[in-house]
N, C-alpha and C positions, 0 to 999 in steps of 0.2 A: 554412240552414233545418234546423230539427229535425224526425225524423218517427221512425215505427219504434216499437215496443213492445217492452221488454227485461225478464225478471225477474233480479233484481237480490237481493244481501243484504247488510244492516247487521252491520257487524260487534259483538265485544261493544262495542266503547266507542263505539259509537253511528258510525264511519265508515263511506263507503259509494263504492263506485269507480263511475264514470260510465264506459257501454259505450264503449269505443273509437269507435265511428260519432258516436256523443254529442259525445264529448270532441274531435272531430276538427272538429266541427261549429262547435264553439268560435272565435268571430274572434280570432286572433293579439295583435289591437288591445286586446283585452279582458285580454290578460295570465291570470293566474291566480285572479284574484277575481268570485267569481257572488255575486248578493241572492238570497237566499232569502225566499216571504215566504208566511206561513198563509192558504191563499185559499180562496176557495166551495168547494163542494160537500167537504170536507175534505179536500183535498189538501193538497201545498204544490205551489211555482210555481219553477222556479230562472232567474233573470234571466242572460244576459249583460249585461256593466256598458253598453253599446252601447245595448241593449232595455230595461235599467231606466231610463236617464236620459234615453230619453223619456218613460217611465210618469211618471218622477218630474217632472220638469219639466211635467207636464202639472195631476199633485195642486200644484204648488208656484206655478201659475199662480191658482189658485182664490184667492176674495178671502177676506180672513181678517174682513170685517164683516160676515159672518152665523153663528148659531151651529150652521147645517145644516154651511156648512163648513168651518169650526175641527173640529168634529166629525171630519167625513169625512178631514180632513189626519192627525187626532191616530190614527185609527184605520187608517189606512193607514201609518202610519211605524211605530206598534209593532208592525206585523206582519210586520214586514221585520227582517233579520239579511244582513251579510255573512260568507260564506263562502270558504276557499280553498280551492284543490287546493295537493294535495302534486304531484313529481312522478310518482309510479302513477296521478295522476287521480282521487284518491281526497279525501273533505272530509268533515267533522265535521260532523254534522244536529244541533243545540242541543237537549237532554233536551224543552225548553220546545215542540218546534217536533214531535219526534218524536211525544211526547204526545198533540199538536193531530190529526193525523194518522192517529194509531193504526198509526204504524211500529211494528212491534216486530226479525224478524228479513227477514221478505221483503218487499221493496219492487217495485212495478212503476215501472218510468221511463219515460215515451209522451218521444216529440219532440213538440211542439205546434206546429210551423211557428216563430217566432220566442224559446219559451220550453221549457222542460221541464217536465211535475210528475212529482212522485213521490207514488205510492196505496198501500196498501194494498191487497192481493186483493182484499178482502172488500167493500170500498168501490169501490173500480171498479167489480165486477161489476155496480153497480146504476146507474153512471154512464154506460154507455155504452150504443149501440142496437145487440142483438147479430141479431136481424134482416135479411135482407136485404132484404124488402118496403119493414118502416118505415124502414129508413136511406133508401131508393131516392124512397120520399113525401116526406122530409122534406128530402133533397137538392135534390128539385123546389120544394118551396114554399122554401126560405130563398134558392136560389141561380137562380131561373127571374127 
């Protein structure tokens, strides 16, 4: 499981090293390839291959006779890109993928429990509850 908040920096050719605790977190079974894929709030998401193919296998179950989702499949797969690590732990964010995101040089990396994203400062700062009241209310109503 992924957890933890790290800043992080892209370097100039758009590479970027995953913090040790990250990279460590990584199942062995996974090898050296993550999905990366443009998701809500503008992040991105980085899969282990483990974690993506159930995501996938889940979109890849959906029936392909309605056009709600043919849709939904079509737009779920071009937001996805694979990725490697070298060995420093380090992999290419696609110009396309940086963009989406609004990477430029400092990236934040959260562990998610079974996935990664990577944000932008400036974008985070509105995505998460910095509060301890509202975290403490909202803890109770989703998980009571």
């Amino acid at each position: 499981m992924f957890n933890g908040q790290y800043d992080c920096k892209l370097d100039p050719k758009g590479r970027l090293v995953l913090p040790a605790k990250i990279k460590a977190a990584i199942p062995e079974s996974n090898g050296v390839t993550l999905m990366i894929q443009k998701a809500a709030d503008g992040c991105l998401k980085l899969y282990p291959m483990v974690e993506f193919r159930k995501l996938e296998n889940q979109v890849n179950a959906l029936s392909d006779h309605t056009e709600e989702t043919r849709k939904l499949k079509r737009s779920f797969f071009i937001r996805i890109a694979e990725v490697d690590l070298d060995s420093s732990g380090r992999f290419l964010i696609p110009k396309a993928f940086q963009e989406y995101a609004g990477l430029e040089k400092d990236v934040v990396v959260i562990g998610l429990g079974s996935k990664i994203e990577l944000w932008s400062a400036e974008r985070l700062d509105g995505s998460v509850i910095n509060e301890d009241d509202i975290l403490s209310q909202q803890m109770e109503k989703h998980l009571s």
